[in-house]
ROBA-365889 format. One record per residue (C-alpha): residue number from 0; residue in three letters; x, y, z. Coordinates in nm, 3 decimals. Example, Ala and Ser with C-alpha at 12.3 -4.5 7.8 and 13.67 -1.06 7.14 Angstrom:
pos, code, u, v, w
0, ala, 1.230, -0.450, 0.780
1, ser, 1.367, -0.106, 0.714
END
This chain:
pos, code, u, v, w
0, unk, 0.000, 0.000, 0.000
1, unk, 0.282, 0.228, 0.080
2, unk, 0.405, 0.245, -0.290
3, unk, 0.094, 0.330, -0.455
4, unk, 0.076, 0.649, -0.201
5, unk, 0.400, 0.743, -0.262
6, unk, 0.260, 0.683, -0.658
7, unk, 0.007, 0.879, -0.643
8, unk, 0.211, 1.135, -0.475
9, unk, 0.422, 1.151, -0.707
10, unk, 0.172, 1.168, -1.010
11, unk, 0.061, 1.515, -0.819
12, unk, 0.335, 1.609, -0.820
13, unk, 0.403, 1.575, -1.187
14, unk, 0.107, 1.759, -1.260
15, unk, 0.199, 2.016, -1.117
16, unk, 0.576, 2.053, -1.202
17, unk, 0.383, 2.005, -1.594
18, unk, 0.152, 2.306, -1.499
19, unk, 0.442, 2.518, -1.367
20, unk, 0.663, 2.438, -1.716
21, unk, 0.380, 2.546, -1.950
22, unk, 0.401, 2.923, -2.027
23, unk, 0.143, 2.980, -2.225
24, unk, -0.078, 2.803, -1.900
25, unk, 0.044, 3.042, -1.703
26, unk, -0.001, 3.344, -1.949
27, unk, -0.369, 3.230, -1.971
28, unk, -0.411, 3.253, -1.608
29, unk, -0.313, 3.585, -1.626
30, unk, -0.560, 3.681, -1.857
31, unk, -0.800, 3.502, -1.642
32, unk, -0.738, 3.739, -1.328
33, unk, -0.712, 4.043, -1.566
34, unk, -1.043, 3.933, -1.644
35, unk, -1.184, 3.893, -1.335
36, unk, -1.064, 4.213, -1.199
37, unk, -1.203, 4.373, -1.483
38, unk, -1.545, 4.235, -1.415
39, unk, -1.521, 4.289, -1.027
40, unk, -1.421, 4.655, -1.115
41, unk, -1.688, 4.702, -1.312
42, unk, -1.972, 4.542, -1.007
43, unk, -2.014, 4.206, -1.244
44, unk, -2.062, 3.866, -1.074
45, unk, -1.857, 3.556, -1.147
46, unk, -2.074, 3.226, -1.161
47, unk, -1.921, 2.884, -1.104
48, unk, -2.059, 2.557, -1.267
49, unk, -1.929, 2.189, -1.229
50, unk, -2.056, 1.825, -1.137
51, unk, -1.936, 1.572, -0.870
52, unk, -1.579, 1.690, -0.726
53, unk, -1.648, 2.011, -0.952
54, unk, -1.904, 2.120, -0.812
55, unk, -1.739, 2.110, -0.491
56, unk, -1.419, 2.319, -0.651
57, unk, -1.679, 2.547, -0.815
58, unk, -1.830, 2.603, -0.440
59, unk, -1.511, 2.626, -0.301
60, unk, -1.344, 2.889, -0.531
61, unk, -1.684, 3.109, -0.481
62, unk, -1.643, 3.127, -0.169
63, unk, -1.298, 3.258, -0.182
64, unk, -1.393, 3.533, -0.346
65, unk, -1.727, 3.592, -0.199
66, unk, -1.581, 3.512, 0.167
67, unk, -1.237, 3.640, 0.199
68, unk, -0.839, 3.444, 0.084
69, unk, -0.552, 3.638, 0.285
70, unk, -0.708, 3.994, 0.326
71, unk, -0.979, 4.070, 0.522
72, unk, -1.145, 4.268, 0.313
73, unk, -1.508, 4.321, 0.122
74, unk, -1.692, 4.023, -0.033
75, unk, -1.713, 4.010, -0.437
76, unk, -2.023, 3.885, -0.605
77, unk, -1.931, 3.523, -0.658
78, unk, -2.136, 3.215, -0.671
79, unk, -2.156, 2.796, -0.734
80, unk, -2.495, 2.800, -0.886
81, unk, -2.566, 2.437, -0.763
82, unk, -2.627, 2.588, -0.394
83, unk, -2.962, 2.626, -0.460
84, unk, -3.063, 2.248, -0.443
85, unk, -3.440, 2.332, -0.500
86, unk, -3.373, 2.517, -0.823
87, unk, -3.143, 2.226, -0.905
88, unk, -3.369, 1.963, -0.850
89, unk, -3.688, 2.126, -0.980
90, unk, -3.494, 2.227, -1.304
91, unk, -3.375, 1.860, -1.349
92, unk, -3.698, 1.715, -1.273
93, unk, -3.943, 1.984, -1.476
94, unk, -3.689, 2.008, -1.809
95, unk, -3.371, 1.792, -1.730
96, unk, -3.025, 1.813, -1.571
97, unk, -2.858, 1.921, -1.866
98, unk, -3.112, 2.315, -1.844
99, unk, -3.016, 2.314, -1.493
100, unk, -2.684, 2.534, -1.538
101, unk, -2.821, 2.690, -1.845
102, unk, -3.168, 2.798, -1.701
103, unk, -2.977, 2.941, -1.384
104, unk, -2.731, 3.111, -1.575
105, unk, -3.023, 3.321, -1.752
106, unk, -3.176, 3.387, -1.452
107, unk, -2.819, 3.513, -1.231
108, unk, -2.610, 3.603, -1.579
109, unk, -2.572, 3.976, -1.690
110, unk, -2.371, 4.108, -1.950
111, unk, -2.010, 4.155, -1.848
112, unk, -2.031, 3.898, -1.612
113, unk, -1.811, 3.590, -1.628
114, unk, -1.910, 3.200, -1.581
115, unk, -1.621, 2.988, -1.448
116, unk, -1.685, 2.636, -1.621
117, unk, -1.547, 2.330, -1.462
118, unk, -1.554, 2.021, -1.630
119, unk, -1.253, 1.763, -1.620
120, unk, -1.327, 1.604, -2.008
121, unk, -1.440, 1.935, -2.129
122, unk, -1.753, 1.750, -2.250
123, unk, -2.010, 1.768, -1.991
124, unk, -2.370, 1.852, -2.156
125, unk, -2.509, 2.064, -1.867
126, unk, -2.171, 2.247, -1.845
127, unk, -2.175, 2.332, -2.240
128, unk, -2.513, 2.393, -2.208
129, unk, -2.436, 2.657, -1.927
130, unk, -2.111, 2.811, -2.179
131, unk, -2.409, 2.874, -2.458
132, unk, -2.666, 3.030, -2.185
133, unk, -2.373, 3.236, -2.093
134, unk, -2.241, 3.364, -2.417
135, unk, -2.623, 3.436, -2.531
136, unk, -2.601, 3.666, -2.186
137, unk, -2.292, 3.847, -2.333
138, unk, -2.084, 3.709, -2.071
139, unk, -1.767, 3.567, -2.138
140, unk, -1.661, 3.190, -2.004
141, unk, -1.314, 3.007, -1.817
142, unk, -1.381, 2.688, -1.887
143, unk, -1.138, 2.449, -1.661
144, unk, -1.077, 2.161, -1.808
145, unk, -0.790, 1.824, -1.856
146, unk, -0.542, 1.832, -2.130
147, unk, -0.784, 1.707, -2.395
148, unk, -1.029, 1.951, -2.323
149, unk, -1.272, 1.826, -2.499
150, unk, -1.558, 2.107, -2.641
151, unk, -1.358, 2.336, -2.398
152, unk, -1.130, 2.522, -2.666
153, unk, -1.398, 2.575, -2.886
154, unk, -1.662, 2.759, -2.653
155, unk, -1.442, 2.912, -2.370
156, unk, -1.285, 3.259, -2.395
157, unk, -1.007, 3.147, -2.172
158, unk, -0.897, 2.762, -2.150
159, unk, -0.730, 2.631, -1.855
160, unk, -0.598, 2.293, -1.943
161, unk, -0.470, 2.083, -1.657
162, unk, -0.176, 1.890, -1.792
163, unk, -0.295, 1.538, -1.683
164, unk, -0.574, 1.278, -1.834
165, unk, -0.653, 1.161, -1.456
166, unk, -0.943, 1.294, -1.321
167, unk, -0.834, 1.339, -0.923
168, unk, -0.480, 1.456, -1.104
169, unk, -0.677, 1.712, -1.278
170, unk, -0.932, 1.820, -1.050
171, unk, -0.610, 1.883, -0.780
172, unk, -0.478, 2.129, -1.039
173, unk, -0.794, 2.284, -1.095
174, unk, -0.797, 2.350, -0.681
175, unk, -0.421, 2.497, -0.757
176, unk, -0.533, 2.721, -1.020
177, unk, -0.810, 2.837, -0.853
178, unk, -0.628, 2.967, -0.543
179, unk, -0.416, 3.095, -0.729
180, unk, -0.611, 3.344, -0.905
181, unk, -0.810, 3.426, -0.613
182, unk, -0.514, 3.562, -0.434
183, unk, -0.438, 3.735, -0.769
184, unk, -0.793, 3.862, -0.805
185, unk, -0.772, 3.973, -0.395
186, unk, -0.462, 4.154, -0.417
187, unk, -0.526, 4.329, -0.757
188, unk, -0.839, 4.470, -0.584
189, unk, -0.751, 4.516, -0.220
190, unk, -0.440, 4.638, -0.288
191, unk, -0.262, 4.238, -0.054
END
């Protein structure tokens, strides 16, 4: 048992050491915070999507932002838009799973605002679903993805790729990534 922990250690660990080598990655995460400050700046809201372990990223990472990272400071608008498990439900029951995103996207989404989109193939219907709902709402999309990304490249304004095929692999980078660019969004704002 020992060696496949230290395994699996190690295959985090090459994820990330593949994330930290890829420029252009890292370049696109800067756009990403540009682009969050830019809609924070201008009082937008950043929506979160995912399923399974996504989800639970997508809730965390809102409430980074909405809560507080380092500084204590003044909430942003940000939101996992599976919170509301009524909505959920009812919209997956009344129309099916795959509106659920979408439907609460045009009900939250404004133009200007931005819709973080996590899906580990890059093919999840509900999630694409949501990107179209969200570009129809003149918002633009980060779709978080694996290194195939899927439909990701093709419907996101911004593409971050985690360098791995393995879905825990990816999903840790995704975590990475995401605190990441909430310190960057805090500071840029708050001045951290």
């Amino acid at each position: 048992m020992n060696a496949r922990i230290n395994e699996i250690v190690r295959e985090s660990i090459a994820a990330k050491q593949a994330l930290l080598a890829d420029e252009a990655l890292l370049r696109e995460v800067e756009r990403v915070v540009g682009a969050c400050v830019e809609a924070f700046r201008a009082d937008k809201k950043v929506l979160f999507c995912g399923n399974g372990g996504s989800a639970a990223d997508a809730q965390h990472l809102a409430g980074e932002l909405s809560g507080r990272f380092y500084l204590d400071r003044e909430p942003l608008f940000a939101e996992a838009m599976h919170v509301n498990t009524s909505f959920l439900t009812a919209v997956a029951n009344d129309y099916s799973f795959e509106e659920a995103y979408a439907r609460m996207v045009r009900a939250a989404g404004r133009q200007g605002d931005l819709l973080f989109a996590l899906s580990t193939s890059g093919n999840s219907p509900n999630i694409l679903s949501a990107i179209d709902s969200a570009h129809r709402m003149g918002m633009k999309v980060v779709g978080l993805t694996g290194r195939r990304g899927g439909k990701f490249p093709s419907v996101c304004n911004f593409v971050l790729r985690a360098p791995s095929d393995n879905t825990p692999r990816i999903q840790e980078c995704h975590i990475l990534l995401g605190h990441i660019i909430c310190e960057l969004v805090e500071a840029e704002m708050f001045g951290g």
